[in-house]
BAMARSE-907154 format. One record per residue (C-alpha): x, y, z. Coordinates in steps of 0.02 Angstrom, whole numbers. Layout:
<pts>
+--------+--------+--------+
:      u :      v :      w :
+--------+--------+--------+
:      X :      Y :      Z :
...
+--------+--------+--------+
</pts>
This chain:
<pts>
+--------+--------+--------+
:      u :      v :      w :
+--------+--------+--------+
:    -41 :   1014 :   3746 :
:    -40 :   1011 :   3561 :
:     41 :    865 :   3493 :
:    176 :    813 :   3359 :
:     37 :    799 :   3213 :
:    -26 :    966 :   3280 :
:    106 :   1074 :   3310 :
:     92 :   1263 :   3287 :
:    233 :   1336 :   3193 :
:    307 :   1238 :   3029 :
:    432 :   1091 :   3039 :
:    517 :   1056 :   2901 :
:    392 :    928 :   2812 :
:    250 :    997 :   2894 :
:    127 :   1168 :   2906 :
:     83 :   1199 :   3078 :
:   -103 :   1229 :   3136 :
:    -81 :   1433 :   3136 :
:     -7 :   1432 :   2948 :
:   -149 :   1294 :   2911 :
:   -290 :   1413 :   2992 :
:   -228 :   1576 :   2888 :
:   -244 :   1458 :   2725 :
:   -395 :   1371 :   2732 :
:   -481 :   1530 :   2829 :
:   -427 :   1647 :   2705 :
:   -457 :   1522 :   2543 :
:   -638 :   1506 :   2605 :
:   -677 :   1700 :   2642 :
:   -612 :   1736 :   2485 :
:   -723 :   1628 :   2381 :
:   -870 :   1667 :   2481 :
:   -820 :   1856 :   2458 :
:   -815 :   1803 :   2249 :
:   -990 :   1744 :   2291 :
:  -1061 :   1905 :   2381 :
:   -984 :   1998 :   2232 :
:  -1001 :   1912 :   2083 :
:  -1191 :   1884 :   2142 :
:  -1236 :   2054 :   2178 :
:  -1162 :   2147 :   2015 :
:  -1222 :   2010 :   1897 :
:  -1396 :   1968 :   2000 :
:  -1458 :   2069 :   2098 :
:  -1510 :   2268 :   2072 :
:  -1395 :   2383 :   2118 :
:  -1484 :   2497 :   2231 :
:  -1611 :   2344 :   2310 :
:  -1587 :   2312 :   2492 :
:  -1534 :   2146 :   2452 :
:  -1370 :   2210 :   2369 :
:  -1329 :   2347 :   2505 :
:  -1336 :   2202 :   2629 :
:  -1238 :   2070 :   2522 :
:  -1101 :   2231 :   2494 :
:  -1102 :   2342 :   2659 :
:  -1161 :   2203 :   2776 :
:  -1053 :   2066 :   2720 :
:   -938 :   2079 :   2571 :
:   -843 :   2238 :   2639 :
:   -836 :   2184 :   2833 :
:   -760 :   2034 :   2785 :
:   -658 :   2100 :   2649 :
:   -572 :   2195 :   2814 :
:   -571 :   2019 :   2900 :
:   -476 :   1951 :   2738 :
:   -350 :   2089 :   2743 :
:   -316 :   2081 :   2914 :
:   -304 :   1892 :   2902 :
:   -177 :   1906 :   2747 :
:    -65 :   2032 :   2844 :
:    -53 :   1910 :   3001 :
:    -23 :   1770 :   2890 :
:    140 :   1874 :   2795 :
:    187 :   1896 :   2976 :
:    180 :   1738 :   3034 :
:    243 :   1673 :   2852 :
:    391 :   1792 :   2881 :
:    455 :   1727 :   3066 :
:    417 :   1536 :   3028 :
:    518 :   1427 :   2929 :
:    433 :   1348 :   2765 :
:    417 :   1158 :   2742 :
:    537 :   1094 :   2637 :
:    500 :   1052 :   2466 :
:    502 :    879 :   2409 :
:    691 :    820 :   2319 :
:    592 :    768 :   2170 :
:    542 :    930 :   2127 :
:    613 :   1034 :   1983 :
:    672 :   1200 :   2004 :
:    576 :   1298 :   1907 :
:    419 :   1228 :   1996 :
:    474 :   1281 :   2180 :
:    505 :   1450 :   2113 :
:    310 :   1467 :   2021 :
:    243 :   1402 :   2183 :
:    339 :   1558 :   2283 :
:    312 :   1664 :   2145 :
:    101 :   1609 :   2158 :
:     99 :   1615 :   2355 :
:    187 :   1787 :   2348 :
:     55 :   1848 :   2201 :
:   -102 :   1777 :   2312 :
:    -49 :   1867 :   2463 :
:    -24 :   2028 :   2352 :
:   -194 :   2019 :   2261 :
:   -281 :   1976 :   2433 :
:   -179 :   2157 :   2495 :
:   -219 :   2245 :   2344 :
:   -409 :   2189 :   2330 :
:   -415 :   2274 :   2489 :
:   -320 :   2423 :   2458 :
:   -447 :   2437 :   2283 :
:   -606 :   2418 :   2373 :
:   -567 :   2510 :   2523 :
:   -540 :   2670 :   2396 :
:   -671 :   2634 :   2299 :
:   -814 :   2616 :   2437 :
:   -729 :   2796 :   2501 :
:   -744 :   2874 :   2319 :
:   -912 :   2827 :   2331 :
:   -963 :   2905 :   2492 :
:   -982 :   2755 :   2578 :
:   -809 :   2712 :   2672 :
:   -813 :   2519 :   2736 :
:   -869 :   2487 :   2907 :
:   -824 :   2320 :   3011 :
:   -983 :   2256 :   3067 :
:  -1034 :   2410 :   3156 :
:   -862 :   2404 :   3287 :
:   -793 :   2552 :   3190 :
:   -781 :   2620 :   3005 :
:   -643 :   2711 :   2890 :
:   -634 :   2888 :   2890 :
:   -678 :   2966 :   2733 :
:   -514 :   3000 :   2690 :
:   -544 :   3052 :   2508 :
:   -711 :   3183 :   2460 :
:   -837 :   3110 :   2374 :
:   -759 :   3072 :   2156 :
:   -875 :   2951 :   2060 :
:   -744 :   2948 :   1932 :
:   -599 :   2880 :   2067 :
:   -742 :   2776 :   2136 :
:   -758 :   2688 :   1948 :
:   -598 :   2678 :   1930 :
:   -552 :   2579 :   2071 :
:   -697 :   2502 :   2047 :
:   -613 :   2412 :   1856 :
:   -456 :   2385 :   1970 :
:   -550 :   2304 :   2093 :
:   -623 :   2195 :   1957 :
:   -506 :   2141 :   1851 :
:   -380 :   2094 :   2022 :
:   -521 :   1983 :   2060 :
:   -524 :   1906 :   1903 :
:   -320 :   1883 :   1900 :
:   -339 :   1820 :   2096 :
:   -460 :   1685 :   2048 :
:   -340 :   1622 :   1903 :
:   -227 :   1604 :   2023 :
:   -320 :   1510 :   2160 :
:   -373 :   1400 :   1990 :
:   -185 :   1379 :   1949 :
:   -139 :   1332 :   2149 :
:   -291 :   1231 :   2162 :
:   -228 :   1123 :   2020 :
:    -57 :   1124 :   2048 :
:    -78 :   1049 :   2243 :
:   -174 :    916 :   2155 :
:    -59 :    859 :   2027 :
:     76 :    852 :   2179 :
:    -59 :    749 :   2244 :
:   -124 :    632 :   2104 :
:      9 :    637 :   1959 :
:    172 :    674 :   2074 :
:    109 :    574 :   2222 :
:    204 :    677 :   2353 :
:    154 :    772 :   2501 :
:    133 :    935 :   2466 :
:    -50 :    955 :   2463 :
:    -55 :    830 :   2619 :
:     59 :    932 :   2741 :
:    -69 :   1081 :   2729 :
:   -235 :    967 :   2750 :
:   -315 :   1005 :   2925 :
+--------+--------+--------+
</pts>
C-alpha cells in the first residue's frame, strides 16, 4: 500500500509519485537526448558509425520514449488536480510558472513532431528500438529534411532556456523564498 508521503495522484501541497516519475523521467531523457545531439553534430563525423548509433540507436528511440512520456504526463496533468501554490506568491509568478510548464510540454511535443519529419525527409523514418518504425509518410526532400532540421535546432535551443529558467526558478523558491515548491516534487 502506498502511503501518505507516497501517494499517487496530487494533493493539494503535494505531487504524487506518477506526476513525480513523468518529471524527473522526462527532465533526465531530455538532457541526455541534448547530450546524444549536441555531441554528435558538434563531435563526431557525420556519416561515422559512431554518430548513426548515437542518432538511430539512441537519440531517436528515445526521442519516441520522450514524446510518449510527455503525452501521458498532459494526460495525467489534465485529470489530476495541481498542488496549490504557496499564499506568498505573487501573481504574476504563478502565471510564468503555468505559462513555462505549458511551453516545456509544447517544445518536448514539437521537438518530436520536428525530428520525426526530419528523419522521414531524410529517408530514414525513426524506429523504436527495433519493436516497430514510422512509415515513410513523406518521399524522400533533403530540402524539408534541412528545414526541419533548423526547427529542430533552434526548439532545442529555446527548450533548454527554458529548463535553465525552471531550473532556477525552483531554486530561488527554494533558497531565496524558502517555500516548498521545489520540495513537493523531490522523489
Amino acid at each position: 500500500m502506498i502511503g501518505v508521503n507516497m501517494q499517487l495522484k496530487n494533493s493539494s501541497n503535494q505531487y504524487g509519485i506518477l506526476s513525480k516519475f513523468f518529471h524527473w523521467s522526462i527532465a533526465l531523457l531530455v538532457l541526455f537526448q541534448f547530450y546524444l545531439g549536441l555531441w554528435t553534430v558538434w563531435m563526431l563525423p557525420q556519416k561515422s558509425p559512431t554518430a548513426h548509433f548515437y542518432i538511430d540507436g539512441l537519440h531517436k528511440p528515445l526521442g519516441i520514449l520522450v514524446c510518449g512520456l510527455a503525452i501521458l504526463a498532459i494526460l495525467w496533468k489534465l485529470i489530476n488536480q495541481h498542488p496549490t501554490f504557496p499564499n506568498t506568491m505573487p501573481l504574476w509568478e504563478k502565471i510564468i510558472a503555468r505559462l513555462t510548464h505549458a511551453l516545456l510540454y509544447l517544445l518536448v511535443l514539437i521537438m518530436a513532431f520536428t525530428g520525426t519529419i526530419m528523419s522521414t525527409a531524410n529517408g530514414t523514418p525513426p524506429d523504436f528500438f527495433g519493436l516497430f518504425q514510422f512509415p515513410n509518410f513523406i518521399e524522400k526532400n533533403m530540402k524539408m529534411a534541412e528545414t526541419f532540421f533548423t526547427l529542430h535546432k533552434y526548439t532545442a535551443y529555446l527548450l533548454l532556456a527554458l529548463i535553465a529558467l525552471h531550473i532556477l526558478a525552483a531554486l530561488k523558491h527554494h533558497f531565496i523564498d524558502r517555500d516548498v515548491v521545489l520540495k513537493r516534487m523531490l522523489p
